[in-house]
C-alpha positions in Angstrom: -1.7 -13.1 -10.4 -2.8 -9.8 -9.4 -4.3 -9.9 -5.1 -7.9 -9.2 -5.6 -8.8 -6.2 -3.2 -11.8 -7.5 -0.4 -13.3 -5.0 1.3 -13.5 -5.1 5.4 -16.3 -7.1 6.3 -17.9 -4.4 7.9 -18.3 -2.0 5.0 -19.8 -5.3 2.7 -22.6 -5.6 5.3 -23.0 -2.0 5.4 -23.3 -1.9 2.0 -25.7 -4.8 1.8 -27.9 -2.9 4.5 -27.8 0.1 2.6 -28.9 -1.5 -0.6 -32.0 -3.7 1.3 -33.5 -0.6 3.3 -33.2 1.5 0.6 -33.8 -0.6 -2.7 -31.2 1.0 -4.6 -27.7 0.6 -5.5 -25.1 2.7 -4.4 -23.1 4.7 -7.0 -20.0 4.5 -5.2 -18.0 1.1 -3.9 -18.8 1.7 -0.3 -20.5 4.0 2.2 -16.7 5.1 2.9 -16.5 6.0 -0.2 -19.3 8.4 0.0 -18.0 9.9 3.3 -14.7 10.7 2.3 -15.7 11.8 -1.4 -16.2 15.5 -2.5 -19.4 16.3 -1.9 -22.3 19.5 -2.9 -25.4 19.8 -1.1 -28.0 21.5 -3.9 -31.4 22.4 -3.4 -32.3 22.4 -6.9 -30.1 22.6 -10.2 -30.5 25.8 -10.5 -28.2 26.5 -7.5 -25.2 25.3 -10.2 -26.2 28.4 -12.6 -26.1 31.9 -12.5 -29.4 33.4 -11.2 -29.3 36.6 -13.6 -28.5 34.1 -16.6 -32.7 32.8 -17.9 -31.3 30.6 -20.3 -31.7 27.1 -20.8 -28.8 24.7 -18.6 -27.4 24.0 -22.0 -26.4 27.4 -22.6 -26.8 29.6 -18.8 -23.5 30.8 -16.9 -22.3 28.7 -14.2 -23.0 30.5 -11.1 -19.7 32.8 -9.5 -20.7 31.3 -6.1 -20.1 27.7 -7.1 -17.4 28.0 -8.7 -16.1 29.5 -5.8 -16.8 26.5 -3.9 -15.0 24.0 -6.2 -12.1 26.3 -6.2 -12.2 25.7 -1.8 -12.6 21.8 -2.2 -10.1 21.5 -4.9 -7.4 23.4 -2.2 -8.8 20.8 0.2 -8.5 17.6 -1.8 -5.6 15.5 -2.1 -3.8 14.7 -6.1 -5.0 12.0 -7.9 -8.6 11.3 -9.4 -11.3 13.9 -8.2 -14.8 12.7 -7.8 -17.8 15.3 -6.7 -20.9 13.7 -5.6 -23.7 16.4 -5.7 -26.7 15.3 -3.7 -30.6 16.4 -4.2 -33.8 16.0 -3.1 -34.7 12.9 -4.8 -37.9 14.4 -6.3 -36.2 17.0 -8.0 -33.6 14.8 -10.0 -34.0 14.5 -13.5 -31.8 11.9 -16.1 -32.1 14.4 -18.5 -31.2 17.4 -16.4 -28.2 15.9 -15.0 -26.5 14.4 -18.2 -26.8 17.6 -19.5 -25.2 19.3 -16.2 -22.1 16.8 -16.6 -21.9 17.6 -19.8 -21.8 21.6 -18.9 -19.7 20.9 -16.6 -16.8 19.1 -18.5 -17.1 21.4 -21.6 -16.2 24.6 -19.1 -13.0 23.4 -17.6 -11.7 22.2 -21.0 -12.7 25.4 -22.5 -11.2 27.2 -19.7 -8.1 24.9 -20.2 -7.6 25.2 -24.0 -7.8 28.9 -23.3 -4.9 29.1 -20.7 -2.8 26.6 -22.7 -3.3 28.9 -25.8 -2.4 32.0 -23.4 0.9 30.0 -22.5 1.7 29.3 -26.0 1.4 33.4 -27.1 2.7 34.8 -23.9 6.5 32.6 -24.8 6.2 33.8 -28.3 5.7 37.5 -27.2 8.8 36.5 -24.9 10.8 35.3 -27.0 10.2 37.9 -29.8 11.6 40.5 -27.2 14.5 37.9 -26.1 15.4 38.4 -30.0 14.9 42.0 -30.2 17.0 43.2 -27.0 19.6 41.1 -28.5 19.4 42.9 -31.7 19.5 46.0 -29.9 22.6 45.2 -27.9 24.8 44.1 -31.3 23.4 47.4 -32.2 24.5 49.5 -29.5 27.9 48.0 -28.9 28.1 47.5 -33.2 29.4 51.2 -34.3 32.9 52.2 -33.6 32.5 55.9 -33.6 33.0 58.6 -31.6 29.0 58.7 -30.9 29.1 54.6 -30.0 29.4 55.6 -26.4 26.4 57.6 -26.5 24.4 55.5 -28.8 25.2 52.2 -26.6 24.2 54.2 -23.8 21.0 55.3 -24.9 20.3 51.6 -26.3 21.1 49.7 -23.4 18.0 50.5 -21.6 15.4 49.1 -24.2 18.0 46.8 -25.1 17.5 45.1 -20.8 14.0 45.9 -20.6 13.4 43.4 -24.1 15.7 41.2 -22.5 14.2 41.1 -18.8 10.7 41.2 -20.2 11.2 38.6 -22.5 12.3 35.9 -20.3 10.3 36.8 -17.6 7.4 35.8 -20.5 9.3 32.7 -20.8 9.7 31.4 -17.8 8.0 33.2 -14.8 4.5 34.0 -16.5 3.9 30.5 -17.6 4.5 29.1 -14.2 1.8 31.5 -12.7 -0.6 29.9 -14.9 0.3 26.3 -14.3 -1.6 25.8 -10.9 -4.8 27.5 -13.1 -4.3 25.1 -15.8 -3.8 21.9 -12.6 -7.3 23.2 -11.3 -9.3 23.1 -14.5 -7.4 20.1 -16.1 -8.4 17.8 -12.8 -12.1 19.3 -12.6 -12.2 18.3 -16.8 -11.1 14.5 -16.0 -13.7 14.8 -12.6 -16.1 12.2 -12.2 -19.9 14.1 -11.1 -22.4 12.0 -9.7 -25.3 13.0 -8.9 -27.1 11.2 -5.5 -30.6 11.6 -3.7 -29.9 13.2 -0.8 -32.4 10.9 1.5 -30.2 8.1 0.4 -27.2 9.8 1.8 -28.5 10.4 4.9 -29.7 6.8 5.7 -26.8 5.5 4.6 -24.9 7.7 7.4 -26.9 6.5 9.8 -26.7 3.1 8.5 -22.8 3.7 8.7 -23.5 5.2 12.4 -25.7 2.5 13.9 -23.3 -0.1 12.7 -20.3 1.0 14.7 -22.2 1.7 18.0 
């Protein structure tokens, strides 16, 4: 049978504390869990979205700024599952509001992702078109015995390297480029987002605090 993981003592009473002087239950396994995971400070939802974008959060532009700010935590975080808690002001949360954020939120980095993939797919066709065609161009050039062959391969063999370079440049070193964009919106598509009062955050750190002294 499988061991079944305990946690340390300590972080079951912490929890326990957290849960009885606050009333509510933590959406993460342990206060640990909290410290260590990704985490936003917002002062509102709006701080997700564009400020020159007056549409509704079902349709407005994620704001430049915060994507910016995944794109530093993602360079800090380690591989395997990503999970970004944003806190807020636990007046200003909203059920509604934040399902529709996650939602957002998921939708961008697939589209974003199906986009690059696609961009993949047609910049090794484009390569391999011109892998083809400088090879056509070299059994051209070096094709007609002639007295004007010499010439005629000479004044092919430059389009005839260019296609060639080009093409598996496409191929091979384009592609790669892209791979670490596709990595970062791939793992932010599979992200967990929670959303957590930000008063419950901070009594649970000092909870965590007072514990250890």
């Amino acid at each position: 049978m499988p061991e079944e993981k305990i946690d340390p003592p300590g972080e079951q009473k912490t929890e326990q504390k957290f849960e009885q002087k606050t009333g509510s239950k933590m959406d993460v396994k342990t206060v640990t869990d909290i410290l260590q995971s990704v985490q936003i400070a917002l002062d509102e939802y709006d701080d997700l979205f564009s400020d020159f974008d007056p549409s509704p959060y079902e349709t407005r532009v994620l704001s430049d700024d915060f994507l910016l700010e995944l794109r530093k935590r993602y360079a800090e975080t380690r591989s395997g599952e990503l999970v970004i808690h944003f806190t807020i002001p636990a007046g200003k949360r909203s059920d509604p509001v934040e399902a529709i954020v996650k939602k957002r939120l998921k939708d961008y980095f697939k589209t974003q992702h199906t986009k690059l993939g696609k961009n993949v797919k047609d910049i090794r066709m484009r390569g391999l078109l011109r892998v083809v065609g400088g090879a056509a161009v070299l059994v051209v050039a070096f094709g007609f015995a002639s007295p004007v062959s010499l010439a005629l391969e000479n004044l092919l063999m430059v389009p005839a390297w260019f296609l060639l370079w080009s093409g598996f440049d496409n191929l091979i070193d384009a592609p790669t480029k892209l791979a670490s964009e596709m990595r970062f919106n791939e793992r932010f598509m599979k992200a967990k987002y929670n959303f957590l009062p930000q008063e419950d955050i901070v009594r649970s750190i000092n909870i965590t605090s007072s514990h250890y002294v």
